[in-house]
Structures are given as structure tokens and as C-alpha cells.
C-alpha positions in Angstrom: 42.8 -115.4 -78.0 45.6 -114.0 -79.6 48.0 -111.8 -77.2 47.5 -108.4 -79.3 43.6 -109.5 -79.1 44.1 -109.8 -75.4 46.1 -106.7 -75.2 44.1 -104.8 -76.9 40.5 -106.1 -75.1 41.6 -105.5 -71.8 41.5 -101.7 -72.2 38.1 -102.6 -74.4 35.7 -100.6 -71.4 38.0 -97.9 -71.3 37.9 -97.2 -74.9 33.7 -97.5 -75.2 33.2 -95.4 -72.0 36.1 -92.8 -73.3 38.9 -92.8 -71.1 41.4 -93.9 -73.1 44.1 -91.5 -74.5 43.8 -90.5 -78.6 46.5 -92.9 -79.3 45.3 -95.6 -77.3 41.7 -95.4 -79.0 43.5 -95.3 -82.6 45.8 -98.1 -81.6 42.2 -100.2 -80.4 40.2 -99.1 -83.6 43.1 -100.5 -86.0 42.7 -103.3 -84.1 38.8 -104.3 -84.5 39.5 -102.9 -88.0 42.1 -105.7 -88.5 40.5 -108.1 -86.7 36.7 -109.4 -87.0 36.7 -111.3 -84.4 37.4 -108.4 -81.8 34.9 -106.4 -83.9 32.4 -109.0 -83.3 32.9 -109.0 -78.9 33.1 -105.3 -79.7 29.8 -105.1 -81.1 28.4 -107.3 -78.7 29.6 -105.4 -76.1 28.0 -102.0 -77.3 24.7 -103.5 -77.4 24.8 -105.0 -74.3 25.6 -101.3 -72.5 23.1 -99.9 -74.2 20.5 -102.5 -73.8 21.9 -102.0 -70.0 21.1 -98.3 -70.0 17.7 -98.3 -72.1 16.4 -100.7 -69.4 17.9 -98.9 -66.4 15.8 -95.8 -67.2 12.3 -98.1 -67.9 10.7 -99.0 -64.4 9.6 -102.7 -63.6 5.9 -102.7 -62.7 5.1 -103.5 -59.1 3.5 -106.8 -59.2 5.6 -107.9 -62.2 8.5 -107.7 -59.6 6.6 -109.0 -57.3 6.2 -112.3 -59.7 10.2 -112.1 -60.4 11.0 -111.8 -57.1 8.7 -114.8 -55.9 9.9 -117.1 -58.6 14.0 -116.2 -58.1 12.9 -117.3 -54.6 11.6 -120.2 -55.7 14.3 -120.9 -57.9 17.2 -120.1 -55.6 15.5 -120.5 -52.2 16.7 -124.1 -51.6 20.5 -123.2 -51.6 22.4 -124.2 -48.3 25.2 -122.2 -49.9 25.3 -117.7 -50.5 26.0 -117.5 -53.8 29.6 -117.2 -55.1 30.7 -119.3 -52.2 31.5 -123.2 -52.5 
């Protein structure tokens, strides 16, 4: 990654949440405009959040999480080690 990309994608959450300042956002947009690649993450991002929020507000039936819950057991019951610990 290219140290403008870098730059400019570490204040990416700021600018899709807006709380960046005017100039900041302008300086970001000319950015993704310039550069497909960043428009690309960009683009990826935005779906992701709003996949992220669609599904927050839809509620998981009770014996579907149930099922999840039994087979995330299943799958990660066997661990001798917390997860995110080596």
C-alpha cells in the first residue's frame, strides 16, 4: 500500500461514519477518486456496515441460535487455549 493510500485509509471510518472535518473528507474523496484501488476497499467497506446494520435490526430465531450455538460449540469446544491467546 502506497503511503498516501495508507494515509488516507487510516482516517477511512472517520470519513464513512462523518467525523472528519470538510477538508479532511474532500482531501479522502480526491483520493478514492484518484485511486481505484482505495475506491474498491472503500466500497467494500460501505457494504459491509450496512450489511452490519441491516442484520443487527433482523432477530435470529430461537432454535436457529440454538443450532449455531451448538455447532460453534462443537467446532471450537476442543480448544485447550481462550481464543486470541497462544
Amino acid at each position: 500500500m502506497k503511503e498516501d493510500c495508507q494515509k488516507n485509509f487510516e482516517k477511512i471510518n472517520e470519513y464513512l461514519d462523518g467525523e472528519l472535518a470538510h477538508d479532511e473528507c474532500r482531501q479522502i474523496e480526491q483520493h478514492l477518486n484518484d485511486c481505484p484501488e482505495c475506491q474498491k476497499c472503500c466500497d467494500a467497506l460501505k457494504k459491509t456496515i450496512d450489511i452490519c446494520r441491516k442484520s443487527a435490526q433482523d432477530r435470529i430465531p430461537d432454535d436457529m441460535r440454538k443450532r449455531l450455538r451448538a455447532k460453534l460449540r462443537d467446532c471450537f469446544g476442543d480448544r485447550k487455549t481462550p481464543v486470541g491467546q497462544k
